[in-house]
C-alpha positions as CSV (number, residue, x, y, z in Angstrom):
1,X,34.5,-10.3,-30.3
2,X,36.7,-13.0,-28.2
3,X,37.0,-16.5,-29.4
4,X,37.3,-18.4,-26.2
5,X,38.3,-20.9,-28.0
6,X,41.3,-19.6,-29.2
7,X,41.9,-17.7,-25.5
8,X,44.5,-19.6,-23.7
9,X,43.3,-17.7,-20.4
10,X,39.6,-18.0,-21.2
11,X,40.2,-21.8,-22.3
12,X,42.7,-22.2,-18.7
13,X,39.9,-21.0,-16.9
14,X,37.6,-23.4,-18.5
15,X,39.4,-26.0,-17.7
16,X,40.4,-25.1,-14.0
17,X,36.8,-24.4,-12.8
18,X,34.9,-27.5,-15.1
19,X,30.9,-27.3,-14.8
20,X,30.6,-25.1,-12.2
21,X,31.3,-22.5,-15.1
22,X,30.2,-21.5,-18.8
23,X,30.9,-19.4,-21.6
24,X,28.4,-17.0,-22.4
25,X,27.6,-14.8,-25.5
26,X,25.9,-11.8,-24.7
27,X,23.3,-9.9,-27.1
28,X,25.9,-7.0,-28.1
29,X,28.1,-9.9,-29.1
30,X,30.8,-10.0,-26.4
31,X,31.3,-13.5,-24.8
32,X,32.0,-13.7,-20.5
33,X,33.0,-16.4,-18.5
34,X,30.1,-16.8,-15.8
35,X,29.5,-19.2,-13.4
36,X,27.3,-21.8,-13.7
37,X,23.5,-21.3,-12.5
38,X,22.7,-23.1,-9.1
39,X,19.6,-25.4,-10.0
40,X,17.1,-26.3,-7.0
41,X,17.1,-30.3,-7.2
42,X,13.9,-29.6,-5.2
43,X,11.9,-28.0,-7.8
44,X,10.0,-30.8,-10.5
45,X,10.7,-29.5,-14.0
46,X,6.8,-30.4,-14.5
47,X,5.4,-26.9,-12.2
48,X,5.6,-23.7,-14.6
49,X,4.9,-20.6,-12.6
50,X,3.3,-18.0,-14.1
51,X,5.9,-15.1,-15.5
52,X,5.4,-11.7,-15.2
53,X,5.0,-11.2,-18.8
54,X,2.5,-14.1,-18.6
55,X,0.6,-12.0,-15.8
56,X,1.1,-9.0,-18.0
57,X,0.2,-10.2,-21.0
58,X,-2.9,-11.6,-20.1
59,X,-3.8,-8.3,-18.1
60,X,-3.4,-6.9,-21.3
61,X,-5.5,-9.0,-23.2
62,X,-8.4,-7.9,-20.7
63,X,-7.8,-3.9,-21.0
64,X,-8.2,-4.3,-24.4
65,X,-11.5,-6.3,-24.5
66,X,-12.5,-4.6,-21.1
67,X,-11.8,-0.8,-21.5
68,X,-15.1,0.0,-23.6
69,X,-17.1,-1.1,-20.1
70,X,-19.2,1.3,-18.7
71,X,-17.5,0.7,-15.0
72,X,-14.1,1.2,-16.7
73,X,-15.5,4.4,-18.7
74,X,-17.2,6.5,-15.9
75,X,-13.9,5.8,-13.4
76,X,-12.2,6.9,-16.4
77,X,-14.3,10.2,-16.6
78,X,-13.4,11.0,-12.7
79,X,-9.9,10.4,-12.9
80,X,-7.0,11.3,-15.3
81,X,-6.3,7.7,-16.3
82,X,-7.6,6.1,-19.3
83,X,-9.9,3.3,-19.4
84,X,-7.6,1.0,-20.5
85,X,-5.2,1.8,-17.5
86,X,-8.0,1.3,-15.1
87,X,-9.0,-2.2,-16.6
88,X,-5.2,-2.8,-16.4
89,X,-5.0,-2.3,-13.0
90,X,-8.0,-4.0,-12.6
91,X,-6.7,-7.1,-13.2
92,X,-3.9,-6.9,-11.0
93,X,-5.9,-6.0,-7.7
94,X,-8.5,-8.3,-6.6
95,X,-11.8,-7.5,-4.1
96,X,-11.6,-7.5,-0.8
97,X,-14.6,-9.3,1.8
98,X,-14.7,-7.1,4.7
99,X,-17.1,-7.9,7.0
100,X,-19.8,-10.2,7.1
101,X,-22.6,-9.0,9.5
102,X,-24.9,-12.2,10.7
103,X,-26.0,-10.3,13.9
104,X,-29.7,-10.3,11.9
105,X,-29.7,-13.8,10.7
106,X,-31.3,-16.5,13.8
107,X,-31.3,-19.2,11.2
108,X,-34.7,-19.0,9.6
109,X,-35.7,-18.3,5.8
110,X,-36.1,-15.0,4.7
111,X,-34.0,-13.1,7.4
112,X,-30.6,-11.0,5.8
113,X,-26.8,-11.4,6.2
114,X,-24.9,-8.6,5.2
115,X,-21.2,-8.9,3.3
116,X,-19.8,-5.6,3.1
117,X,-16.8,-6.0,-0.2
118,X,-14.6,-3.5,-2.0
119,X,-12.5,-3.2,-5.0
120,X,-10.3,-0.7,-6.9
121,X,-13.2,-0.2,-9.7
122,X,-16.2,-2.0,-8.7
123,X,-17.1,-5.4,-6.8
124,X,-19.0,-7.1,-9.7
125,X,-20.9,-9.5,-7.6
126,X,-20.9,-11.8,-4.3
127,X,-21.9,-15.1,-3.3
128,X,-23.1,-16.0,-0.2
129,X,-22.6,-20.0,1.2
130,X,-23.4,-21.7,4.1
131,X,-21.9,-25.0,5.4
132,X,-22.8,-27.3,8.0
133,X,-19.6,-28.1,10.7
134,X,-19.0,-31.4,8.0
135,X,-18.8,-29.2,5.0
136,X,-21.6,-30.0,3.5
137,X,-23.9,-27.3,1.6
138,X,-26.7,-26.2,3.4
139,X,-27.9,-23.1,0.8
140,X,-26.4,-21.3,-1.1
141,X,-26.9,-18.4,-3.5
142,X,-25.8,-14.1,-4.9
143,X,-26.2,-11.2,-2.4
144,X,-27.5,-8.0,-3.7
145,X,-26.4,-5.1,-3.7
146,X,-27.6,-2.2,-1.4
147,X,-27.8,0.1,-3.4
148,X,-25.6,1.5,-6.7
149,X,-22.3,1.9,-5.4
150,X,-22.0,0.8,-2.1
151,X,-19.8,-1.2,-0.5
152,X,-22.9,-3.6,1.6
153,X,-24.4,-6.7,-0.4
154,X,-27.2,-8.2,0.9
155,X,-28.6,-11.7,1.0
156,X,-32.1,-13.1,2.1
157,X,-32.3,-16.6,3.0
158,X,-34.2,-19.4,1.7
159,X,-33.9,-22.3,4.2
160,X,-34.3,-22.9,7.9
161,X,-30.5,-23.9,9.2
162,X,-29.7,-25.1,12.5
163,X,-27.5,-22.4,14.8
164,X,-26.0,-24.9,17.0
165,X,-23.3,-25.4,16.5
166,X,-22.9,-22.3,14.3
167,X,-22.7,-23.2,10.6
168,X,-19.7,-21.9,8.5
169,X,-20.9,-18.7,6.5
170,X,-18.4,-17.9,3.4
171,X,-18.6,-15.1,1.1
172,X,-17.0,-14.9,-2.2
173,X,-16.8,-11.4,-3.7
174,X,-15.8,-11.1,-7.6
175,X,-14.5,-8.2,-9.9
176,X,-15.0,-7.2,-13.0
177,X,-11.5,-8.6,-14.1
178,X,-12.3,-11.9,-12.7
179,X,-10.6,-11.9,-9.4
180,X,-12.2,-13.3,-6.3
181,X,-11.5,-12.8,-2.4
182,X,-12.9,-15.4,0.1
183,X,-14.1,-14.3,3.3
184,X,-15.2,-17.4,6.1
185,X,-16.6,-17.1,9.9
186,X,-17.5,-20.3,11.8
């Protein structure tokens, strides 16, 4: 191990480059001469962005509470990954709104607009809200889902809404993992 202290090149260095470098001990024990890191003075010591271990660690968390569900389970069964793996993964990859069919829907109660969402294991639910051009909520409430394992979700509506101008129709589809994607048409 050096003593830079005791290094008259180490310690000339030191002193010729000032802050811009620093003396760093590694984890094996030897000790390099780097240069200093370059700090944005844009970025507010306040923000913390999430880590990848963070991200990790709380995927983790949800495998290990999540991989005794059924969804997880029966993908398990047609595929050679564990449930764990697959709630792993889950967590990581979020839903997907694909299409949102209105060409049914004339604006009165009871008539259907169709969402069609996927996602890597199974689209857990979606929720169907419409807005008026000023934002505010005109009804709003969950699709249904065609049938077991498909990719359309259904929803009836309850209220009479005005088509002119067209209102804004947003879908929200979540997984089983807690992800959500947002779909809007105006």
């Amino acid at each position: 191990m050096a003593n830079i202290y005791r290094n008259i090149f180490i310690r000339g260095l030191t002193e010729l480059l000032g802050e811009r470098s620093a003396n760093i001990r590694t984890r094996s024990g030897k000790t390099i001469l780097a240069a200093n890191p370059i700090r944005d003075d844009q970025h507010e010591d306040g923000e913390t962005e999430e880590t990848h271990q963070d991200a990790l660690r709380k995927a983790t968390t949800h495998a290990n509470f999540a991989h005794t569900q059924e969804a997880y389970v029966n993908k398990a069964r047609r595929s050679e990954m564990t449930a764990y793996t697959i709630a792993l993964t889950d967590w990581f990859e979020a839903p997907e709104v694909l299409e949102i069919n209105v060409d049914a829907w004339t604006g009165k109660p009871g008539q259907t607009i169709r969402v069609k969402a996927r996602d890597n294991v199974m689209v857990a639910g979606v929720t169907v809200i419409i807005r008026d051009m000023d934002d505010n909520v005109l009804e709003m409430g969950e699709a249904v889902q065609s049938k077991s394992g498909n990719t359309w979700w259904h929803y009836t509506t309850q209220a009479y809404v005005t088509m002119e101008p067209f209102p804004i129709v947003e879908t929200i589809a979540r997984d089983l993992a807690g992800n959500q994607d947002t779909f809007i048409i105006s």
